[in-house]
C-alpha positions in Angstrom: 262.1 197.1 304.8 262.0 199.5 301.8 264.9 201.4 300.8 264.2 205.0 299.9 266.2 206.6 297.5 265.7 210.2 298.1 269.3 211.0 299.3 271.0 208.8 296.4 271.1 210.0 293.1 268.9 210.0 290.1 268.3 208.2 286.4 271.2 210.9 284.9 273.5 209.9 287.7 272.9 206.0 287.0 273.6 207.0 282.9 276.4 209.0 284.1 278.4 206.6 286.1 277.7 203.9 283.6 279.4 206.3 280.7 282.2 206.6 282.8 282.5 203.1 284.6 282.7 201.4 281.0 285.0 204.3 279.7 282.4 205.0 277.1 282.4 208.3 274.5 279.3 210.3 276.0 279.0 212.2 272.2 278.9 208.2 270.5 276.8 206.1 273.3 276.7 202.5 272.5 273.1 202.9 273.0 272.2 198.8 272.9 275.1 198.2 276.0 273.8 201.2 278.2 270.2 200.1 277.9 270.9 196.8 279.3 273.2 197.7 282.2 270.6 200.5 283.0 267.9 197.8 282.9 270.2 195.8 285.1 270.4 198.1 287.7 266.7 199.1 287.8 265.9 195.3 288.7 268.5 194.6 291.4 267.0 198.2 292.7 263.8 196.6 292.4 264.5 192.9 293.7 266.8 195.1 297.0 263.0 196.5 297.3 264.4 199.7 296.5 261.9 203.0 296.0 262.7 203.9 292.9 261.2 207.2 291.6 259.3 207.3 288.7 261.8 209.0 286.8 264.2 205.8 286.9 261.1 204.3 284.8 260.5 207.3 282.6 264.2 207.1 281.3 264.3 203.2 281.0 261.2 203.9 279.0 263.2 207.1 276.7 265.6 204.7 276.5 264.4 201.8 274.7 262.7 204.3 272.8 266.3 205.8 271.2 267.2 202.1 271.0 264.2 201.1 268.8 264.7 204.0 266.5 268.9 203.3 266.8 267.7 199.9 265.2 266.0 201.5 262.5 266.7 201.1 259.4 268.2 204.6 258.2 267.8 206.4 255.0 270.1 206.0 252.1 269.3 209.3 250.6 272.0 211.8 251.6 269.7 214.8 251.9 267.3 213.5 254.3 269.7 213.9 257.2 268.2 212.4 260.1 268.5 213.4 263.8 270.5 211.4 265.8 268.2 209.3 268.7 270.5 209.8 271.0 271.4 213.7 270.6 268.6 215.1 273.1 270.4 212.7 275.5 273.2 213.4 275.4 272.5 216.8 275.4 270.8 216.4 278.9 273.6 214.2 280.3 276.3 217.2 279.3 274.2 220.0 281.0 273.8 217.6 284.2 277.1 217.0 284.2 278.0 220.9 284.0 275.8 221.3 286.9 276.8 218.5 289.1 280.3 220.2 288.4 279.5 223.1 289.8 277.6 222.0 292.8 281.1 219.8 294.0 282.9 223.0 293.2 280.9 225.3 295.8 280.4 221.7 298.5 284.7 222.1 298.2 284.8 225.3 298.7 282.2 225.2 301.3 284.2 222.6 303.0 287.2 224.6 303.1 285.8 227.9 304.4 284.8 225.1 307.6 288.4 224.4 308.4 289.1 227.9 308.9 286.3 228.0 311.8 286.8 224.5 313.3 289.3 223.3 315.2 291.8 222.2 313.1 293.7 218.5 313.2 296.8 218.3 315.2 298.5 217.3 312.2 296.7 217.3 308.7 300.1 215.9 306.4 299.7 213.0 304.8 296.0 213.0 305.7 293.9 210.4 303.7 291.8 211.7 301.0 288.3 209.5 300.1 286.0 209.6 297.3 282.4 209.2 298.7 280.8 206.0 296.9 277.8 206.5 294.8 274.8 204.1 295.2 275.5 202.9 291.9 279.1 201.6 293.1 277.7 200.0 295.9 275.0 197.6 293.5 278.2 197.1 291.5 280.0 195.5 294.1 277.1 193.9 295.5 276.3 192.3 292.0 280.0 191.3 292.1 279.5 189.4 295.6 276.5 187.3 294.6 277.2 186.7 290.5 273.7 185.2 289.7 270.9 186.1 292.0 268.1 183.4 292.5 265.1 185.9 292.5 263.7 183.9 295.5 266.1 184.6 298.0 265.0 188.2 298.1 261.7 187.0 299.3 263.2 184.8 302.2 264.8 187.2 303.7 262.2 188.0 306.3 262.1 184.4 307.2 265.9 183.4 307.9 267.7 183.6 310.9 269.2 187.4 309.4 267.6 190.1 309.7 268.2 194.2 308.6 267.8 195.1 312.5 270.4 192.7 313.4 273.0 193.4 310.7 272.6 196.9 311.6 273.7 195.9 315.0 276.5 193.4 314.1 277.9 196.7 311.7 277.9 199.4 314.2 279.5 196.8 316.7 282.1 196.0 314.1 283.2 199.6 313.8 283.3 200.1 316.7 286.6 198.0 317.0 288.0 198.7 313.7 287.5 202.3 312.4 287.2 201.3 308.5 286.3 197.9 306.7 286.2 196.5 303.6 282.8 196.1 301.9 284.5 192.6 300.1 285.8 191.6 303.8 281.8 192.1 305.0 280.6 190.4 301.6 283.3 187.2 301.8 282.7 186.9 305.8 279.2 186.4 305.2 277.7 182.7 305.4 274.8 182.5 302.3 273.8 184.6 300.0 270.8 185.6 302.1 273.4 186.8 304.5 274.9 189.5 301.5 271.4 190.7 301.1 270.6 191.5 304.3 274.0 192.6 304.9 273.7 195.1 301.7 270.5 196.5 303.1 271.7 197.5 306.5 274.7 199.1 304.9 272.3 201.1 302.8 270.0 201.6 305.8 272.4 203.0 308.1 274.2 205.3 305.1 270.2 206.9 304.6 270.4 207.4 308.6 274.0 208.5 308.0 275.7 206.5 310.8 278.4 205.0 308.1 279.5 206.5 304.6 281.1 204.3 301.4 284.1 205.2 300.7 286.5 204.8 298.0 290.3 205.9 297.7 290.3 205.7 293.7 287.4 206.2 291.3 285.6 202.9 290.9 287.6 201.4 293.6 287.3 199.2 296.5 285.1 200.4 298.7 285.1 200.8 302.7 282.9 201.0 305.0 283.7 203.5 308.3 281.3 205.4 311.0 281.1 209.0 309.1 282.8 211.0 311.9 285.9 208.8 311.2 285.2 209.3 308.0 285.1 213.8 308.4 286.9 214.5 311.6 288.8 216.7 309.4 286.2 218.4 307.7 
């Protein structure tokens, strides 16, 4: 089964979250550390059998290209001031960022124009409030949940007793009894490593579809898996 990536974000997303996952200065990007976990993330994409858009590979390409000139030696002479590598990036990644900014600020206020022609909540105090978790958190915590990935066990997945279909089955069962779980309880429950893959690719499957949404009550935080109209009744 191959994962489409349309409704998850893009290459400045990945860059984006990674800035602010490590707590990293966007105007002084360790350019060496970013290109790694970017090139990190690309192959579990990859190995998940992941369709990555050819702009994931255009910026892994840009970006061992800033990193071979970062590496350069620079000039000693004081009046040849160079460019900075990185200064078109991070150009880009601000101007993104602006935009992205802007897009959550009409979604929220799109979102509360709704309540005012929906039913509202008997009682809306003390309401939880979630953060809707990014693709990228969810191949954090799946990287968490397996350490080091033998490359083959991607490959047997079609030929153990787990399959996508079924995990998407055993999921929507789950929730059906318990209206939010823990994307660590689903990880630890799980009996091999195969099982976290498969398990990983339903999840994704079903958010595409979306029958479930990630869900995180802090930035970076643990993240929980519920049906989406649990998730929005509110909304």
């Amino acid at each position: 089964m191959k994962i489409r990536l349309d409704i998850f974000e893009g290459p400045l997303d990945l860059l984006i979250y990674l800035i602010k996952k490590e707590h990293l200065n966007v105007y002084d990007i360790p350019i060496v550390q970013v290109v790694d976990q970017y090139i990190q993330y690309l192959e579990l994409m990859q190995l998940l059998d992941i369709n990555l858009a050819s702009e994931y590979l255009v910026m892994a390409a840009n970006l061992i290209n800033i990193k071979s000139k970062m590496l350069l030696p620079r000039e000693e002479d004081p009046q040849e001031a160079e460019e900075d590598p990185r200064e078109e990036l991070v150009r880009r990644l601000l101007e993104y960022e602006k935009f992205k900014e802007a897009a959550e600020f009409l979604r929220d206020k799109e979102v509360e124009r709704n309540k005012y022609f929906k039913r509202p909540a008997a009682d809306l105090t003390g309401a939880e409030v979630y953060i809707e978790a990014s693709i990228f958190d969810l191949i954090s915590a799946f990287k968490s949940a397996l350490k080091e990935i033998p490359k083959d066990i991607f490959f047997e997945v079609v030929k153990d007793e787990f399959t996508v279909e079924d995990k998407i089955h055993d999921l929507l069962h789950l929730l059906l009894s318990e209206e939010k779980v823990s994307l660590e309880k689903l990880f630890s429950s799980a009996r091999s490593k195969i099982e976290i893959v498969v398990t990983f690719l339903a999840i994704l499957e079903l958010i595409k579809l979306k029958e479930i949404a990630a869900v995180q009550e802090d930035l970076f935080g643990p993240i929980l898996i519920a049906r989406r109209e649990n998730i929005y009744t509110s909304i």
